[in-house]
C-alpha positions in Angstrom: 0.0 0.0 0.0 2.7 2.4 1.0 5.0 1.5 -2.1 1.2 2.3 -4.4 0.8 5.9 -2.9 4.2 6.7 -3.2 4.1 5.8 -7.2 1.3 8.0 -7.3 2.9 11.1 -5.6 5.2 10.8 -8.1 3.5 10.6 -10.4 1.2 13.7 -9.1 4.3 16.0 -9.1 5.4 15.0 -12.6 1.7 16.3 -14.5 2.1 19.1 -12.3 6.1 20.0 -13.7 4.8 18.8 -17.3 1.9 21.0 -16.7 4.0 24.0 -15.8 6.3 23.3 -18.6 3.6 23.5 -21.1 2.3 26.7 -19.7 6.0 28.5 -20.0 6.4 27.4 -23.3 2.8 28.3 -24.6 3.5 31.9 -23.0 6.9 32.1 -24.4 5.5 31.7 -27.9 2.6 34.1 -27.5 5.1 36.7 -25.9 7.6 36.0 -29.5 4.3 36.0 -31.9 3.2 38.9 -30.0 7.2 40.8 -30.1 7.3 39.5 -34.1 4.1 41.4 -35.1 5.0 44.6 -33.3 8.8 45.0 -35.2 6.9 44.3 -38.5 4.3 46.7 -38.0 1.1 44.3 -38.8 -1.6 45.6 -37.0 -4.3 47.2 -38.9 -3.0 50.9 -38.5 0.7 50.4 -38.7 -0.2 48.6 -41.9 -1.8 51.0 -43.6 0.8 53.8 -43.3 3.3 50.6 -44.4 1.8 50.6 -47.6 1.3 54.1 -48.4 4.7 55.2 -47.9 7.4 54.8 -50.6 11.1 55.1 -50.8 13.8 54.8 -52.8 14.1 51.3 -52.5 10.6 50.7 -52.9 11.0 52.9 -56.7 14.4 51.7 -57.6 13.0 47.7 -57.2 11.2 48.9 -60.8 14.6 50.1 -62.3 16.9 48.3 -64.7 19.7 50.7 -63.2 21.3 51.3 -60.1 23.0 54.8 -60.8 24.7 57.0 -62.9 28.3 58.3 -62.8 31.0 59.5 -65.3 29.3 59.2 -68.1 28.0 55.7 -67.7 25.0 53.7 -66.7 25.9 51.6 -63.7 24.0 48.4 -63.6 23.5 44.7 -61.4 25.6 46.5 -57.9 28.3 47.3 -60.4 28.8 44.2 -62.7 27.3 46.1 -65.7 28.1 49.5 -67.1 26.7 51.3 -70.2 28.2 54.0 -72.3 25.9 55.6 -75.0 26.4 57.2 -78.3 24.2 59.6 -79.6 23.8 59.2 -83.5 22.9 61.9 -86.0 20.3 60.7 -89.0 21.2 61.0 -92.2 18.7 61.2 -95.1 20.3 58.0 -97.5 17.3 58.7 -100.0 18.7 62.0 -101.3 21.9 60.8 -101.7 23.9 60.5 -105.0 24.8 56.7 -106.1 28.7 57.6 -105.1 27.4 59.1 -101.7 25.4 55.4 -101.0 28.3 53.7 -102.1 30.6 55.4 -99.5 27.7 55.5 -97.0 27.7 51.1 -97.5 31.4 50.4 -97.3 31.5 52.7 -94.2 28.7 50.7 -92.6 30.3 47.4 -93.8 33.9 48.5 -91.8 32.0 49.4 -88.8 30.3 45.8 -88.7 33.6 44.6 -89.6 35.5 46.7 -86.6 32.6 45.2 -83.8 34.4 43.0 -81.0 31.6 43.8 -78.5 27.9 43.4 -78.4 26.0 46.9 -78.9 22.5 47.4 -79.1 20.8 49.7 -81.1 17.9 52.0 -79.6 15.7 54.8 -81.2 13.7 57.5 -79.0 10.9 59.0 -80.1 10.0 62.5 -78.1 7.4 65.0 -78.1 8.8 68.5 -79.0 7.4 70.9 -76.4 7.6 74.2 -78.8 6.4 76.5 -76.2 9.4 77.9 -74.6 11.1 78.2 -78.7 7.6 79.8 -79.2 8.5 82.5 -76.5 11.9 82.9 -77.2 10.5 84.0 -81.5 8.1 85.9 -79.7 10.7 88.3 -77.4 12.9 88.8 -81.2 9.8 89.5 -82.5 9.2 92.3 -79.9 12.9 93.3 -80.0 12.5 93.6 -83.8 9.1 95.7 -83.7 10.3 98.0 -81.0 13.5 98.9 -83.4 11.2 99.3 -86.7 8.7 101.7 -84.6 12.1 103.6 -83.6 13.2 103.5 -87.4 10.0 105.0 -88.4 9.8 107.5 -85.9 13.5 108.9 -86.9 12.1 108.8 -90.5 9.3 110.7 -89.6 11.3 113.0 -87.9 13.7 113.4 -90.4 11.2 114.2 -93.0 9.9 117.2 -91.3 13.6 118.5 -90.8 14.0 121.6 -93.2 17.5 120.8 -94.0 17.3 116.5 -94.1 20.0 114.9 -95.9 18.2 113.1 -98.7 20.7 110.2 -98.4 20.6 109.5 -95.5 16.6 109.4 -95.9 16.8 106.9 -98.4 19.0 104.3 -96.6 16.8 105.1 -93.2 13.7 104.0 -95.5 15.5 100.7 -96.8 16.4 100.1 -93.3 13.1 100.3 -92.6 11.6 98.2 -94.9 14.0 95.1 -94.0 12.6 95.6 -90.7 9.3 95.6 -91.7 9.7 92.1 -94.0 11.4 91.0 -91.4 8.8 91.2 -88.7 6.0 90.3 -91.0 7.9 87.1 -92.2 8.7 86.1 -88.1 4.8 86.9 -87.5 3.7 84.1 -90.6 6.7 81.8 -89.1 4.8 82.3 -85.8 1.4 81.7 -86.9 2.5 79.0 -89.1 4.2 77.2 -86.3 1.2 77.4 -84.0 -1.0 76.2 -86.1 0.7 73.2 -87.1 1.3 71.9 -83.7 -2.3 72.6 -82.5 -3.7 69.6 -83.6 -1.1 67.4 -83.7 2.5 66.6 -81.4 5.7 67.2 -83.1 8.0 64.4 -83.0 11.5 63.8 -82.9 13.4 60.5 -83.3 16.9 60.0 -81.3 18.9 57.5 -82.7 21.7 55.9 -79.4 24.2 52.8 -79.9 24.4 51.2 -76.0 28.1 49.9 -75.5 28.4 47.5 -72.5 31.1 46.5 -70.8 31.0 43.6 -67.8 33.4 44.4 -64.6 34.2 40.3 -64.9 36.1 41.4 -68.2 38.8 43.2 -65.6 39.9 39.7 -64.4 42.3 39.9 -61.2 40.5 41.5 -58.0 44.0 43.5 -57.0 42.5 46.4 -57.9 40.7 48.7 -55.7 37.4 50.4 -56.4 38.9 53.6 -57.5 41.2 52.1 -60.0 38.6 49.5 -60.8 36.0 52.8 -62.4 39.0 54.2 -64.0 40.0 51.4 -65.7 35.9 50.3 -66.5 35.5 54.0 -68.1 38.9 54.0 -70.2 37.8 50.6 -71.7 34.3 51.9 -72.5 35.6 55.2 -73.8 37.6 53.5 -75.9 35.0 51.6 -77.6 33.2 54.5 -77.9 35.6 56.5 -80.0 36.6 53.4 -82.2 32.6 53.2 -82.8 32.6 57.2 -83.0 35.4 57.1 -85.9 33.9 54.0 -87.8 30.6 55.2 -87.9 32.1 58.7 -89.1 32.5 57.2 -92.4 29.1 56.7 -92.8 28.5 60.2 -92.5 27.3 60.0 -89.8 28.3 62.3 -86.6 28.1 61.2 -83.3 28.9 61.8 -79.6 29.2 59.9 -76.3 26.1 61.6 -73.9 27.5 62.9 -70.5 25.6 62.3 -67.2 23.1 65.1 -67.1 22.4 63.7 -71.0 21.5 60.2 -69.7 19.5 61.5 -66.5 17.6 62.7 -70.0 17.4 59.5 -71.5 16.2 57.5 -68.9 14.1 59.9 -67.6 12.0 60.0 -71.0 12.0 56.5 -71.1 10.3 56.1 -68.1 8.0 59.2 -68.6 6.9 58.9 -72.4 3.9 60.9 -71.9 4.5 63.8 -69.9 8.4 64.0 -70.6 7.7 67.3 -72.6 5.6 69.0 -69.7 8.1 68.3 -66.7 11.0 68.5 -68.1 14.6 66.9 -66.9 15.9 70.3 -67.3 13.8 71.6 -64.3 14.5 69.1 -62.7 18.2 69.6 -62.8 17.8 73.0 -61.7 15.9 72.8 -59.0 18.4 70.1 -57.5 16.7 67.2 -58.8 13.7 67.9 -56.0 11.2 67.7 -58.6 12.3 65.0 -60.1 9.1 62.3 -59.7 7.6 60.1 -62.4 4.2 61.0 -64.1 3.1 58.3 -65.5 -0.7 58.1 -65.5 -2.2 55.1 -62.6 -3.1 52.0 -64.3 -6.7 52.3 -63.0 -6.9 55.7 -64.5 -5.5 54.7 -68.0 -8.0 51.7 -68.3 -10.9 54.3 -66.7 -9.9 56.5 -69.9 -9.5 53.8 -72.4 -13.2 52.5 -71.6 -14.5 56.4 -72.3 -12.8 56.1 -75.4 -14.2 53.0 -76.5 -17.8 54.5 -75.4 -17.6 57.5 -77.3 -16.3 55.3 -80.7 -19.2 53.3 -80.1 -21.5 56.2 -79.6 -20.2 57.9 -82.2 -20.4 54.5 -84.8 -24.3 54.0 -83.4 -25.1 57.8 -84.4 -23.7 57.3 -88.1 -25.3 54.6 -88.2 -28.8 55.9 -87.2 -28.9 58.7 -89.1 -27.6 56.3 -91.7 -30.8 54.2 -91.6 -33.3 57.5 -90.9 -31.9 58.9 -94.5 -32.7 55.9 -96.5 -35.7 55.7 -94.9 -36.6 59.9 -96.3 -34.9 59.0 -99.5 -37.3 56.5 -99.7 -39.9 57.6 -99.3 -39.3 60.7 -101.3 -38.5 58.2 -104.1 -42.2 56.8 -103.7 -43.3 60.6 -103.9 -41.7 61.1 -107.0 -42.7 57.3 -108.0 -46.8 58.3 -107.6 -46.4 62.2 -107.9 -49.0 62.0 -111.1 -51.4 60.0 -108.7 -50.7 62.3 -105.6 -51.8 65.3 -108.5 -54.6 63.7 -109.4 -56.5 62.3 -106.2 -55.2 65.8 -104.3 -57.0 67.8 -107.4 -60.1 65.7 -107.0 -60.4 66.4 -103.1 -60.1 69.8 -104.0 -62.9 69.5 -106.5 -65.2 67.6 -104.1 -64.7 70.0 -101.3 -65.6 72.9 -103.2 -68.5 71.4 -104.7 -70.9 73.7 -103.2 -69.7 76.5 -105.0 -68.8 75.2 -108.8 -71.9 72.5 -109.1 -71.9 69.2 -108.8 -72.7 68.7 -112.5 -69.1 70.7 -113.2 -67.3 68.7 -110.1 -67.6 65.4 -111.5 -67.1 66.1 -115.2 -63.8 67.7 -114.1 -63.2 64.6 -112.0 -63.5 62.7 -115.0 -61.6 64.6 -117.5 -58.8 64.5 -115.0 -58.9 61.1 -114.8 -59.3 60.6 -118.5 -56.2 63.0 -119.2 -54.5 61.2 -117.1 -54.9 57.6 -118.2 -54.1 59.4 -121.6 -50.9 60.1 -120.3 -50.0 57.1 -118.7 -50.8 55.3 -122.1 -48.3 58.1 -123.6 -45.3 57.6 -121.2 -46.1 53.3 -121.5 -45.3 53.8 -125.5 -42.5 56.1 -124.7 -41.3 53.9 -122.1 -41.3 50.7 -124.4 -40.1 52.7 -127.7 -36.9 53.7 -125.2 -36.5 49.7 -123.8 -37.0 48.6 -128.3 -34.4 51.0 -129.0 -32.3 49.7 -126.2 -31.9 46.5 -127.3 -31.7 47.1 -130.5 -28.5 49.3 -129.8 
């Protein structure tokens, strides 16, 4: 009996320790869930103000570049860099035969002269002519101001007693070069403005990307100072043996500097509003209002819908109005089809409702001459008609 109870005080005091074990490791997970959530910031609130805030990490996730520093586009932490040439067009139509032939065996040696890969990219931009609209309009002013000072000189000069005819006449020339000269910036003016009202002007930009991979350096002796110079004498290098070969083409080109490629990649990534908030402001201002425009998804698919309603709106009018005017031409065909019926039955109401005044003895004998002329006439146009159809198959 004794050797029972104690087994079972044993036994008793072990659920208790197991018990108490279990309890400090349940609150020892809660207390770490509980420490977890808080660092992460995943309650409702913290979450919230999470996903609404967004850093440069958060924007440069959506980048294919890291950075940009002498002159070259730094890419993957610093394995890839990226020199660009910018390549003026030539127009190869409006060349002579000896001009294409030079123009070919120039691009021949520059295919020939390629130990890299390149790539080849073309960038299309919208012109924003407003501020070259402004500057034409203050040499316009400039140029009015001096040809209402010429004329006023002339004017006074004229009045003089004792004017120097000479001098008269090459003030009036002088004058009238002014005067051709402001009316032919006014039509330039006009001209330009209402060519780009409707419509953008475009530009294309012609680049050739050289790469160059940091692996291609080999030994690691070299420190990170060293390493850049030696990256950007190696891609300079390509540059000008690209610059040179493609210079017998005819073709002139120049490796962009930093502010240049800023320019680059930030119209690739803003194709639609690069011309209203411009890089160039941007760069003056310190690069503070430098952020990207591009339009919300939701907003570009909200405007694509209302585009696709007014096209069909527009294709449902034209059609209606479509269907209403063959309907008129219709029936103003069956008008013109029956107008000698219409005639007649709208002269014999007439008759028949003034009875009471011509007779009824002169009502329905003009009723029947109308109908007899009538029938005459349809007999007359049947002949006619079948004479015409004889003739034309006789012909």
């Amino acid at each position: 009996m004794d050797s029972i109870m104690s087994l079972l005080t044993i036994l008793l005091i072990f659920l208790v320790f197991a018990i108490i074990i279990l309890l400090f490791v349940a609150w020892y997970m809660s207390y770490k869930n509980k420490h977890s959530i808080s660092e992460d910031g995943a309650t409702v609130g913290t979450t919230t103000k999470v996903a609404k805030e967004y850093t440069k990490k958060s924007i440069f996730q959506y980048m294919q570049f890291d950075k940009i520093e002498d002159n070259m586009i730094v890419q993957d932490e610093g394995k890839r860099y990226l020199m660009v040439i910018e390549c003026e067009g030539i127009n190869y139509d409006l060349m002579s035969h000896v001009e294409k032939t030079a123009v070919e065996a120039g691009f021949v040696q520059f295919l020939n002269t390629l130990r890299h890969p390149i790539q080849i990219y073309t960038q299309t931009r919208t012109i924003n002519i407003s501020e070259s609209l402004s500057k034409y309009n203050e040499k316009l002013e400039i140029t009015k101001k001096e040809l209402d000072t010429k004329q006023a000189m002339y004017a006074r000069l004229i009045k003089a007693d004792n004017y120097n005819e000479k001098q008269a006449d090459a003030l009036s020339m002088e004058i009238l070069r002014l005067k051709n000269l402001y009316e032919y910036g006014s039509d330039v003016i006009d001209s330009i403005q209402k060519t780009s009202q409707n419509k953008n002007v475009l530009r294309k930009h012609y680049y050739i990307i050289v790469p160059y991979y940091s692996a291609e350096l080999g030994g690691d002796l070299l420190d990170e100072e060293e390493r850049k110079s030696m990256i950007f004498s190696e891609l300079y290098t390509r540059a000008q043996s690209l610059i040179r070969t493609l210079s017998a083409c005819s073709i002139k080109s120049r490796v962009l500097n930093s502010n240049e490629l800023v320019e680059l990649l930030y119209i690739a990534y803003n194709r639609d509003d690069s011309d209203i908030f411009s890089v160039q402001k941007a760069i003056r201002s310190g690069y503070n209002e430098l952020f990207s425009t591009a339009p919300d998804v939701l907003d570009k698919k909200m405007q694509a819908i209302d585009e696709k309603i007014e096209k069909e709106a527009l294709k449902l009018a034209k059609e209606t109005i479509s269907v209403v005017r063959a309907e008129k031409e219709r029936k103003i065909k069956k008008k013109e089809q029956d107008f000698e019926k219409l005639v007649q039955k709208m002269a014999e109401d007439m008759l028949r409702e003034n009875q009471k005044y011509v007779g009824k003895d002169v009502t329905e004998k003009s009723i029947q001459r109308i109908r007899k002329t009538q029938e005459e006439g349809g007999e007359e146009n049947e002949q006619k008609n079948k004479r015409a159809r004889i003739k034309n198959t006789a012909e």
